[in-house]
C-alpha positions as CSV (number, residue, x, y, z in Angstrom):
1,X,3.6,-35.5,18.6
2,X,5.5,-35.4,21.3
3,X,8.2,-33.2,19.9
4,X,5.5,-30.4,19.4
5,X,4.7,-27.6,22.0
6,X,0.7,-27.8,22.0
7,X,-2.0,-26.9,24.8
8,X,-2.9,-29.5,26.6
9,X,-6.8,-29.5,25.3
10,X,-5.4,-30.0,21.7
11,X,-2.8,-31.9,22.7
12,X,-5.3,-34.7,24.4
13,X,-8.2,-34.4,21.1
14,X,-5.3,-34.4,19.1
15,X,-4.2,-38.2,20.0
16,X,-7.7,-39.1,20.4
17,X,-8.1,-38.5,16.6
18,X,-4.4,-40.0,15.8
19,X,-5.6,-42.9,18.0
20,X,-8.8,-43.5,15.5
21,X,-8.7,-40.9,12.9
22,X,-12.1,-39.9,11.2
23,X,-12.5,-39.6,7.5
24,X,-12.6,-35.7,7.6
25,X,-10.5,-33.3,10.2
26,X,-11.1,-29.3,10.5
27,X,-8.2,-28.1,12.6
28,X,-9.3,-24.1,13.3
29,X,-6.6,-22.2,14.4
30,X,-5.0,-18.4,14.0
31,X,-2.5,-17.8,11.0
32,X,1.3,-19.0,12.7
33,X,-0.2,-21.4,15.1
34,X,1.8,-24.6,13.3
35,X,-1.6,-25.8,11.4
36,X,0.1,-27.0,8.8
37,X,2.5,-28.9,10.6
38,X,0.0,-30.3,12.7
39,X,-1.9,-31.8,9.8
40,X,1.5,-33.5,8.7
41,X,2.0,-34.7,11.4
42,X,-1.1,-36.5,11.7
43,X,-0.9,-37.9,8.4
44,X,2.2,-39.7,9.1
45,X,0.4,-41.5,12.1
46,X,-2.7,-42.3,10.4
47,X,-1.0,-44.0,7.2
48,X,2.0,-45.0,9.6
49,X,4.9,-43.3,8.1
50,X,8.4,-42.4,10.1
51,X,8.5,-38.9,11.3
52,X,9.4,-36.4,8.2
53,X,7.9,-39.3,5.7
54,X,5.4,-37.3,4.9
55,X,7.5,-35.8,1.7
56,X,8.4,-38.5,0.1
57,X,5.5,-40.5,0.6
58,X,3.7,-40.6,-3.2
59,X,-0.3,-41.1,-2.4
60,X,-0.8,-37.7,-0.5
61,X,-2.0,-34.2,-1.9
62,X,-0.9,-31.1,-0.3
63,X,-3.2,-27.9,-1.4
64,X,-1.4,-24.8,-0.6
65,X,-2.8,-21.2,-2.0
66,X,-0.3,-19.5,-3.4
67,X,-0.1,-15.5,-1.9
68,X,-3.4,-15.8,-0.3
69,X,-5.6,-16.5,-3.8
70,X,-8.8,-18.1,-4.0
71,X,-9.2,-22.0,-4.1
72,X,-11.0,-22.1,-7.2
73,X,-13.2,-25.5,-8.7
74,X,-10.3,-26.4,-10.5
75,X,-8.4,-27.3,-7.6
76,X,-11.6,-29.6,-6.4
77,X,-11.4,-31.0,-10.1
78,X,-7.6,-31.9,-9.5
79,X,-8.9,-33.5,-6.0
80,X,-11.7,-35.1,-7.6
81,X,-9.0,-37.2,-10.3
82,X,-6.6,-37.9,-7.7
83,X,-8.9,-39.9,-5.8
84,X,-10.1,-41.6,-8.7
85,X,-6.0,-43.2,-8.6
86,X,-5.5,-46.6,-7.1
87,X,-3.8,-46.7,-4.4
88,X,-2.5,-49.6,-2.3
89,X,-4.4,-51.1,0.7
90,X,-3.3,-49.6,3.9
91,X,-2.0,-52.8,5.5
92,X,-2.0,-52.4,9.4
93,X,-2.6,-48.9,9.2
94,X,-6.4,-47.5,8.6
95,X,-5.4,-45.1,5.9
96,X,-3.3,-45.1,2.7
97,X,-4.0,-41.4,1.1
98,X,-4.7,-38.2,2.5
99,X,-5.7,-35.3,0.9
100,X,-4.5,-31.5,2.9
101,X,-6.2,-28.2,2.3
102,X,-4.4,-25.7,3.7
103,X,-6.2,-22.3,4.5
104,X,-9.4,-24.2,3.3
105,X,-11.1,-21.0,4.5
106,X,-10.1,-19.5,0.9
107,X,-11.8,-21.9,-0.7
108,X,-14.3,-20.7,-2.9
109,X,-18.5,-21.2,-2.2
110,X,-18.3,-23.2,-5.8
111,X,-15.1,-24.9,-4.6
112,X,-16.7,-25.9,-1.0
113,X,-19.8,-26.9,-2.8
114,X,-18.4,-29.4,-5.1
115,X,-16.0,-30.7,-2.3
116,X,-19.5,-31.6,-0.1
117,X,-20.2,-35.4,-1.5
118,X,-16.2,-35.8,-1.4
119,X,-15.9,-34.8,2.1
120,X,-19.0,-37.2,3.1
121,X,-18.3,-40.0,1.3
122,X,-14.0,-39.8,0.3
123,X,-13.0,-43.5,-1.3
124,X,-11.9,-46.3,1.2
125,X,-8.9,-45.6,2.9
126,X,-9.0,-41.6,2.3
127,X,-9.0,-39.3,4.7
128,X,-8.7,-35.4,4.2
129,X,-7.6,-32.4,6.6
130,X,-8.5,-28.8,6.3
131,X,-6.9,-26.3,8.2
132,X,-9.0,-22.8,8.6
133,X,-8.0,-19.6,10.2
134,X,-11.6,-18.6,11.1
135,X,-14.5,-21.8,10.4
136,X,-17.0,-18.8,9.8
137,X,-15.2,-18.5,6.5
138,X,-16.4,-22.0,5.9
139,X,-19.5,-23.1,4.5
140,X,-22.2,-24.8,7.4
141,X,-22.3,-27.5,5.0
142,X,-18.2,-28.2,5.3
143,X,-18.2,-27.7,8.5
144,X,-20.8,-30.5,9.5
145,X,-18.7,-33.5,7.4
146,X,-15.7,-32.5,9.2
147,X,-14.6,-33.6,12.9
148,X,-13.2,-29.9,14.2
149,X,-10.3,-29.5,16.6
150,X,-9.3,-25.8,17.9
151,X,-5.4,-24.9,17.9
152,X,-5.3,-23.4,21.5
153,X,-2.1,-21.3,21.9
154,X,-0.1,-22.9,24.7
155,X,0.5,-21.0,28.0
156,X,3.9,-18.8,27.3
157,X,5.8,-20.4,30.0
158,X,5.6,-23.8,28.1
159,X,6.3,-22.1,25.1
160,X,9.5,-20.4,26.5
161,X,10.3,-23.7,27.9
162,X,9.8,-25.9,24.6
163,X,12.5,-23.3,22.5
164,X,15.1,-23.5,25.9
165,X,15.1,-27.0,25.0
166,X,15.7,-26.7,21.4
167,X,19.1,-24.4,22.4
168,X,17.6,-20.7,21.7
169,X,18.7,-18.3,23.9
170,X,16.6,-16.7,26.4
171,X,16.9,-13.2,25.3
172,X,15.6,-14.4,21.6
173,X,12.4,-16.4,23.0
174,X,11.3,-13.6,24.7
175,X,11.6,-11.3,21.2
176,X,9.9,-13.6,19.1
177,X,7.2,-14.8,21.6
178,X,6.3,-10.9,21.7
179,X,6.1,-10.5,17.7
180,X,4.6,-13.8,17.3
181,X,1.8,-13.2,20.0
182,X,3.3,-16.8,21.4
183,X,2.1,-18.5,18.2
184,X,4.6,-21.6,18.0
185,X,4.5,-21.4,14.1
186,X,5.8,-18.1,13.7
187,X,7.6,-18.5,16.6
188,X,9.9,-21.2,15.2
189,X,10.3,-19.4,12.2
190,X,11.4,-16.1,13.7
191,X,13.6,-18.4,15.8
192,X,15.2,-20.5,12.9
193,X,15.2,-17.8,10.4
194,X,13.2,-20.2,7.9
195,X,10.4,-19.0,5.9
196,X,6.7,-18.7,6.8
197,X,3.5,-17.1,4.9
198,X,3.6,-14.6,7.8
199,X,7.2,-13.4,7.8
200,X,6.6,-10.4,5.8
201,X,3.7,-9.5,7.3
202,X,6.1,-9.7,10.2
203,X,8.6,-7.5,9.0
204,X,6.1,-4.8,8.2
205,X,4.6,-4.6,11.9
206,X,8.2,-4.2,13.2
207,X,8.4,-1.4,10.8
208,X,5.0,0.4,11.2
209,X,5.9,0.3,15.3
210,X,9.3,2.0,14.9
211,X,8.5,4.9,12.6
212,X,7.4,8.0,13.5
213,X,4.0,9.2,11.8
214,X,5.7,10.1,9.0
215,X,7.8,7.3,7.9
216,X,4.9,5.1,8.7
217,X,2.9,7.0,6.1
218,X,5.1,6.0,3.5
219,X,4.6,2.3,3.9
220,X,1.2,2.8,3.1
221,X,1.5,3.0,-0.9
222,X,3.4,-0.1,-0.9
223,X,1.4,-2.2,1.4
224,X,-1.8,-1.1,0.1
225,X,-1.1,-2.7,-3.4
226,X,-1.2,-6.2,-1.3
227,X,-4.5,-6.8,0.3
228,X,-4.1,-9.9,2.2
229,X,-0.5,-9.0,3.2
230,X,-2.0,-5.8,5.2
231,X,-4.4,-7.9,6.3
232,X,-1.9,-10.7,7.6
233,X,0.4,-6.9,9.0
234,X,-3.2,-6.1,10.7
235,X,-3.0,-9.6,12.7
236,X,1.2,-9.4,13.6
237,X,-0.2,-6.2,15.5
238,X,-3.0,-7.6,17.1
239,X,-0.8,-10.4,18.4
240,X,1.8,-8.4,19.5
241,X,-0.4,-5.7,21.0
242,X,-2.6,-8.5,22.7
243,X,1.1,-9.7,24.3
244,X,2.6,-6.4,25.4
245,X,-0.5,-5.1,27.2
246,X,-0.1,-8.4,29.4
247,X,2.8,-6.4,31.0
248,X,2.7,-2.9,30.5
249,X,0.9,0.2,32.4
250,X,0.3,3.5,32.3
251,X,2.0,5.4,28.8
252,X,2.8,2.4,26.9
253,X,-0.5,0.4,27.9
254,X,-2.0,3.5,26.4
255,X,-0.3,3.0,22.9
256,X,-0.7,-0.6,23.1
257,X,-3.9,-0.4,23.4
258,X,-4.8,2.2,20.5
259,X,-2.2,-0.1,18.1
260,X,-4.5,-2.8,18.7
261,X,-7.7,-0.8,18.2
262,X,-6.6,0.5,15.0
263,X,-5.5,-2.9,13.9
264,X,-8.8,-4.5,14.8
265,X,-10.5,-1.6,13.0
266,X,-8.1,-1.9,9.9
267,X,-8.0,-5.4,9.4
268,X,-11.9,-5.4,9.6
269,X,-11.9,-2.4,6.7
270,X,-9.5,-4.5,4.7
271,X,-11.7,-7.8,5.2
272,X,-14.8,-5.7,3.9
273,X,-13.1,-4.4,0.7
274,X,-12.6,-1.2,1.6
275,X,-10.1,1.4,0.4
276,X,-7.0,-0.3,1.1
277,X,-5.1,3.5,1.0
278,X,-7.6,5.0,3.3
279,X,-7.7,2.2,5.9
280,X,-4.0,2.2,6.3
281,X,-3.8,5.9,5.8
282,X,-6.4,6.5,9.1
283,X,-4.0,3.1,11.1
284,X,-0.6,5.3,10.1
285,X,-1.9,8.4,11.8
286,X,-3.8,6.7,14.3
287,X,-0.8,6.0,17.6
């Protein structure tokens, strides 16, 4: 893992679990902080693959939502009959199939139910990661069959370092370390121009921040109609916000400051099924 930028708490409970993984991982971390990757990344250690082996290896499961759905039962079903496969023994290595649930936090109550004997007792030589933006989302009962590590965002100036020594320019860290709120994820991403779940969301932030009142109010119709990509907008905002008002006084603190009230305020509307037009309405007129 060496070749990722991580904060030194993760980094260090990160190798202790490469070093002897457990049969279940939680890794808890905000939207663009590399999860994911992370969890890849693992897996290659624990079953002892190259790096980048991950893709082609053929006894691994990769649950990704698609556009921010529910994981429904049927996915747990799918789980349930690809562990029932024979695999080979792992050899040297402790494990020979891993199962990853990304965003396990939109996993159903029914879905997080029937996972529960699954994630206490997986078949020898299984192990399974979850990655979660928020482990509130998460049953009690998931939560206690899984070993939990927290993705810490690293300090900026190791960050900024980390992409200097991948050849991005200065200038260009700087941009998308303030978009990104410093989140390496996103960051890379912005950086690379590659895709990412939060790239539109991205997109949208930059555009609510430079339109005046009334151009902002005619985003509103068309970001209403997506619910969790207003919420992901919401959290772009917060980040950046959170980042600006690290350096800013007086008049822009100000603004900062009532962009990321209105986000927090918004996002928490959104989150609570309210009326997606009204909460981004009342954001639109709100800086």
């Amino acid at each position: 893992m060496n070749d990722l930028v991580l904060h030194p708490v993760t980094r260090g409970q990160l190798e202790d679990f490469a070093g002897m993984p457990a049969h279940a991982l939680l890794l808890i971390g905000p939207a663009g902080s590399g999860k994911q990757t992370l969890a890849v990344r693992l897996s290659e250690i624990a079953i002892g693959l190259p790096s980048n082996g991950f893709a082609d290896y053929p006894y691994k499961m990769m649950i990704v939502s698609e556009d921010g759905k529910a994981i429904g039962i049927e996915t747990v079903r799918e789980i349930e009959h690809f562990l029932s496969l024979k695999v080979p023994s792992a050899g040297q290595a402790a494990h020979s199939r891993v199962i990853i649930i990304d965003n396990a936090h939109l996993l159903s109550n029914e879905a997080q139910n029937a996972m529960l004997k699954t994630l206490e007792e997986p078949p020898s030589g299984t192990f399974i990661i979850l990655t979660a933006d928020n482990e509130k989302a998460l049953l009690p009962t998931i939560r206690s069959r899984a070993q939990s590590i927290s993705v810490k965002r690293p300090p900026q100036d190791m960050v900024e370092s980390y992409f200097k020594a991948t050849n991005h320019e200065a200038q260009a860290i700087k941009q998308a370390y303030a978009v990104s709120g410093g989140l390496p994820g996103l960051m890379r991403a912005l950086l690379e121009q590659t895709d990412h779940p939060l790239t539109q969301a991205t997109e949208y932030a930059r555009k609510i921040l430079s339109q005046p009142p009334y151009g902002r109010l005619l985003i509103v119709d068309e970001l209403s109609k997506q619910r969790q990509l207003a919420i992901d907008t919401m959290r772009i905002l917060q980040q950046m916000a959170n980042v600006s008002l690290q350096t800013v006084t007086g008049g822009p603190a100000v603004k900062w400051q009532a962009v990321l009230a209105a986000a927090y305020e918004t996002a928490e509307a959104l989150s609570a099924s309210a009326q997606p037009k009204l909460a981004l309405t009342k954001l639109m007129l709100s800086f």
